[in-house]
TIPABA-241788 format. One record per residue: x, y, z of N, C-alpha, C in turn; residue number from 1. Coordinates in steps of 0.001 Angstrom, whole numbers, padded with zeros to 6 digits. Example, Ala and Ser with C-alpha at 12.3 -4.5 7.8 and 13.67 -1.06 7.14 Angstrom:
2
<nX: 013190	nY: -005690	nZ: 007800	caX: 012300	caY: -004500	caZ: 007800	cX: 013200	cY: -003300	cZ: 007800	nr: 1>;
<nX: 012850	nY: -002250	nZ: 007080	caX: 013670	caY: -001060	caZ: 007140	cX: 012900	cY: 000030	cZ: 007870	nr: 2>;
***
This chain:
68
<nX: 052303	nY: 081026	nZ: 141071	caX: 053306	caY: 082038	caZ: 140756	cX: 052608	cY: 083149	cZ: 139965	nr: 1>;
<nX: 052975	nY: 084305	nZ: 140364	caX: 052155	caY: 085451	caZ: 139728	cX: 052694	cY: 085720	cZ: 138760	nr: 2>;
<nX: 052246	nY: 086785	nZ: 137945	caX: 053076	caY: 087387	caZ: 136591	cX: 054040	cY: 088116	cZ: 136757	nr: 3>;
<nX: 053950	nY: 088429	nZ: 137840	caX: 054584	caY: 089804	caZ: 138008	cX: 056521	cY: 088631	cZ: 138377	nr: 4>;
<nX: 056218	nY: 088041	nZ: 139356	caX: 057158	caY: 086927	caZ: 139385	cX: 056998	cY: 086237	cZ: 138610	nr: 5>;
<nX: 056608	nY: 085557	nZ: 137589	caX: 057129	caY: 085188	caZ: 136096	cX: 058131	cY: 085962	cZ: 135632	nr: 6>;
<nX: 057650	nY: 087092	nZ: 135396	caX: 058230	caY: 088426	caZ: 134641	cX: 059798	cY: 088268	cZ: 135299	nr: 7>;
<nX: 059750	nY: 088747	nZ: 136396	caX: 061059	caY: 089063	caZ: 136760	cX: 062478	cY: 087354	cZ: 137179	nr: 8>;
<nX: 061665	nY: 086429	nZ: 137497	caX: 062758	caY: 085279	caZ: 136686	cX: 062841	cY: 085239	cZ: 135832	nr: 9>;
<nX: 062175	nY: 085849	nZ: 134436	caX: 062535	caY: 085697	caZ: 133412	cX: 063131	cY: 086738	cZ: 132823	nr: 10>;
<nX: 063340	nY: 087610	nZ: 133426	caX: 064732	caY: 088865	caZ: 133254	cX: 065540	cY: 088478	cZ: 134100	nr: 11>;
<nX: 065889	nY: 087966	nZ: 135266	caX: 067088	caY: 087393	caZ: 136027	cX: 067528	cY: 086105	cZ: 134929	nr: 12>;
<nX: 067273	nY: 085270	nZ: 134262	caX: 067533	caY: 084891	caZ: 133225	cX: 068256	cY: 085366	cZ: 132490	nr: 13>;
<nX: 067369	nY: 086164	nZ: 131545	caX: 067949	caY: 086853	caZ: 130613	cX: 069147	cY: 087530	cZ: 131055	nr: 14>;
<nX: 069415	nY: 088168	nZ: 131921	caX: 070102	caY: 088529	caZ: 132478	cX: 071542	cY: 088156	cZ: 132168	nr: 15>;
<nX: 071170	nY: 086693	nZ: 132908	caX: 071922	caY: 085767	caZ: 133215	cX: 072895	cY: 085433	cZ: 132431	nr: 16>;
<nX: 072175	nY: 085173	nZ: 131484	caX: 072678	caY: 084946	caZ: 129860	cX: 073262	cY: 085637	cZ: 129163	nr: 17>;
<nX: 072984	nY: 086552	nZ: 129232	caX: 073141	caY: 088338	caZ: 128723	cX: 075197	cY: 088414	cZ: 129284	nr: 18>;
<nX: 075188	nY: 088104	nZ: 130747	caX: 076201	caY: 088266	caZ: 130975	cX: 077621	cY: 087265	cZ: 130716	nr: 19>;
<nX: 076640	nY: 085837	nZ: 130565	caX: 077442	caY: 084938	caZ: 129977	cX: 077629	cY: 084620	cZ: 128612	nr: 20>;
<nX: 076853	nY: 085112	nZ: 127647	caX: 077232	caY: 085486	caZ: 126851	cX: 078688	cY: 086909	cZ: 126113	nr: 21>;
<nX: 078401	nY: 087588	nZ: 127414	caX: 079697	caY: 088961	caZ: 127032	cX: 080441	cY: 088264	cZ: 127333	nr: 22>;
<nX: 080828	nY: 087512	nZ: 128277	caX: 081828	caY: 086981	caZ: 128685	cX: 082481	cY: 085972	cZ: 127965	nr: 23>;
<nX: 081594	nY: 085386	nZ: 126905	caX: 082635	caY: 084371	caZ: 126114	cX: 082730	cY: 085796	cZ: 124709	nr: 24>;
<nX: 082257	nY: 086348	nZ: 124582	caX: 082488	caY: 087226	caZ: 123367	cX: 083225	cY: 088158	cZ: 124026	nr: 25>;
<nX: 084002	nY: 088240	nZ: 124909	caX: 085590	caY: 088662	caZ: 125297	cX: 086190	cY: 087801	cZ: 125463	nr: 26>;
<nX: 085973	nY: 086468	nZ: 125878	caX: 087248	caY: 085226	caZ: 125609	cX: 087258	cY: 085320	cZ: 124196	nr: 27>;
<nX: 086345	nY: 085044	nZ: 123263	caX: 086596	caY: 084672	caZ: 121826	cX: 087886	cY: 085971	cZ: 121203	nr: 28>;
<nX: 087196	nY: 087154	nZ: 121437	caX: 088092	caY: 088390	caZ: 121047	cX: 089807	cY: 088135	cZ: 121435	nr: 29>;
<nX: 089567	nY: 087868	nZ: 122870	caX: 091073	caY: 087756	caZ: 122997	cX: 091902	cY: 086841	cZ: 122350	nr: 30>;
<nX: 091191	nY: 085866	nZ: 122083	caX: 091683	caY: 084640	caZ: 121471	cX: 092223	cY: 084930	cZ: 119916	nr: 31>;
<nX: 091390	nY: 085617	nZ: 119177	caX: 091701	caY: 086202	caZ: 118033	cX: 092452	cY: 087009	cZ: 118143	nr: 32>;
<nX: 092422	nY: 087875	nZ: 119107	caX: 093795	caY: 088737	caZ: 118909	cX: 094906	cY: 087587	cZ: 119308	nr: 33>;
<nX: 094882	nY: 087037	nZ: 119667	caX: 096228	caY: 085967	caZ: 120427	cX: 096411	cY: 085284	cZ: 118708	nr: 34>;
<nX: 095812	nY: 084795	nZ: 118016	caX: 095842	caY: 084228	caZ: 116919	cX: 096857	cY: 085414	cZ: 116008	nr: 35>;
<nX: 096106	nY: 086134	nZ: 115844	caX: 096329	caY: 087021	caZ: 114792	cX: 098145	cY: 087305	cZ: 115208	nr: 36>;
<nX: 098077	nY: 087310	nZ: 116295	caX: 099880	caY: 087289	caZ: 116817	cX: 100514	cY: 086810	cZ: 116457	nr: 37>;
<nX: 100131	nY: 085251	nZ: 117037	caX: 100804	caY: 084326	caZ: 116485	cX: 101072	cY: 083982	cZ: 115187	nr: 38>;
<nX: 099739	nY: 084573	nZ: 114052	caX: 100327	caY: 084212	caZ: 112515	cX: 100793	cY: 084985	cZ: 112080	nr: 39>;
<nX: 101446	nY: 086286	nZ: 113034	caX: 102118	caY: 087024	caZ: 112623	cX: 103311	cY: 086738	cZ: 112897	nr: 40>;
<nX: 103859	nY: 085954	nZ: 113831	caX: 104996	caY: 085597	caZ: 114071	cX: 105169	cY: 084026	cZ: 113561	nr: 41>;
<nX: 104336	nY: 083586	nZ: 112767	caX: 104741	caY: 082633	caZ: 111714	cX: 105031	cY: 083050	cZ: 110625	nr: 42>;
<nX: 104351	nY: 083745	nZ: 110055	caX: 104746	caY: 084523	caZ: 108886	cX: 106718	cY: 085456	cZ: 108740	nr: 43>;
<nX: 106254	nY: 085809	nZ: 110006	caX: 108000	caY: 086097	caZ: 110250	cX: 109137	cY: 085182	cZ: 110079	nr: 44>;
<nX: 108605	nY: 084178	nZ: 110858	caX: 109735	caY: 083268	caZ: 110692	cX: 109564	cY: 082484	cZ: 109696	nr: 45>;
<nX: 108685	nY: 082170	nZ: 108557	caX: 108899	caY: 081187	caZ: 107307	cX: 109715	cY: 082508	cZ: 106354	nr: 46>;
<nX: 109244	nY: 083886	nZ: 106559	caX: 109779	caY: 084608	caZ: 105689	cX: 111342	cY: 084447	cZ: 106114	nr: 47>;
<nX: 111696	nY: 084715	nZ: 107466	caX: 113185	caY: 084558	caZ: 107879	cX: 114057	cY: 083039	cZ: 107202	nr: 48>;
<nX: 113154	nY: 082297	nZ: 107311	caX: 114011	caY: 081201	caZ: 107177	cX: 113709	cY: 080954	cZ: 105097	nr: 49>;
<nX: 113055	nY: 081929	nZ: 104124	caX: 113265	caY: 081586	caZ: 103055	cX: 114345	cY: 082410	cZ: 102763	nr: 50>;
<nX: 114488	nY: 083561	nZ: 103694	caX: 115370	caY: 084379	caZ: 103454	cX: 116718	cY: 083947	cZ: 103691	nr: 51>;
<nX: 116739	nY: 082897	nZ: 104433	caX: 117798	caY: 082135	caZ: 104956	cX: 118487	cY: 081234	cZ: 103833	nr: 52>;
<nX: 118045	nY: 081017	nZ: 103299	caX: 117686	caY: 079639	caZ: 102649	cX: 117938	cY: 080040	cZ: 101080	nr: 53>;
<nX: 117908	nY: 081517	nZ: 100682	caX: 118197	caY: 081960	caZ: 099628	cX: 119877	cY: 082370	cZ: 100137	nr: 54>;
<nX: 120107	nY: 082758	nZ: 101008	caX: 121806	caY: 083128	caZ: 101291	cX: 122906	cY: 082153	cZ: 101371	nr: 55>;
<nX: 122081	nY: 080852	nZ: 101651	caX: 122954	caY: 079880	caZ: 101812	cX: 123421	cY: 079063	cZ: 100609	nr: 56>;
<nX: 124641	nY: 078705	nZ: 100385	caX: 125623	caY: 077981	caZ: 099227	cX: 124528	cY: 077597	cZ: 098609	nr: 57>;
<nX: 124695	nY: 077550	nZ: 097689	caX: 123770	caY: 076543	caZ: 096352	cX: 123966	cY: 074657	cZ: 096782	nr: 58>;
<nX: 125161	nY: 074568	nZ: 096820	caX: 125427	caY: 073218	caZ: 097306	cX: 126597	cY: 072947	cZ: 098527	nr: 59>;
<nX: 126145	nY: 072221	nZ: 099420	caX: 126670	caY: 071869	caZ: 100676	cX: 127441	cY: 070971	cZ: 100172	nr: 60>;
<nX: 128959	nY: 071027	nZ: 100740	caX: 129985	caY: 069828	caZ: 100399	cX: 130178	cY: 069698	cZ: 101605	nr: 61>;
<nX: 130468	nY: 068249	nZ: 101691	caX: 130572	caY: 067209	caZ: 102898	cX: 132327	cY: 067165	cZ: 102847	nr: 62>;
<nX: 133315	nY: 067929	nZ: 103268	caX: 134456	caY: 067817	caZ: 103132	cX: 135305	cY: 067273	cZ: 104562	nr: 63>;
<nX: 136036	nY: 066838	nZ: 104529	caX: 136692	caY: 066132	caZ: 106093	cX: 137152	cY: 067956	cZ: 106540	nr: 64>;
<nX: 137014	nY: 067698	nZ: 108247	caX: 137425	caY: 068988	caZ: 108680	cX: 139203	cY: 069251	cZ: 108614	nr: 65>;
<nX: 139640	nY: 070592	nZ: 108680	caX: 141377	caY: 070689	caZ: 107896	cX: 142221	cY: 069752	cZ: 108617	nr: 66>;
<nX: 141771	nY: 069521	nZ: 109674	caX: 143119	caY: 068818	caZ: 110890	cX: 143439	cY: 066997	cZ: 110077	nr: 67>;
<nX: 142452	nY: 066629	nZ: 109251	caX: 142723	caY: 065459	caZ: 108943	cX: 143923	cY: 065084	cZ: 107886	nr: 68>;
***
């Protein structure tokens, strides 16, 4: 095998790599943005539900319903 073909499998390689590498460093990206969503819409809803949770009676009474 000559150098010259050394050389160039070893840039079809690199290459290679080169491209499979971008390709998970745009899965990873998307993924983080997908994250960052989602703890944004956790954050929503623990805030919704303390907000909830402050409106509601101080104490729940267990009373029979009126028809009894």
């Amino acid at each position: 095998m000559s150098v010259d073909e050394r050389l160039n499998e070893v840039e079809s390689r690199l290459l290679f790599h080169e491209d499979g590498m971008q390709s998970l460093s745009d899965l990873v990206y998307a993924q983080q943005r997908q994250l960052d969503k989602l703890q944004q819409t956790c954050d929503l809803l623990v805030q919704r539900i303390q907000e909830a949770g402050q409106e509601a009676p101080a104490k729940i009474v267990d009373e029979p319903p009126p028809h009894y």
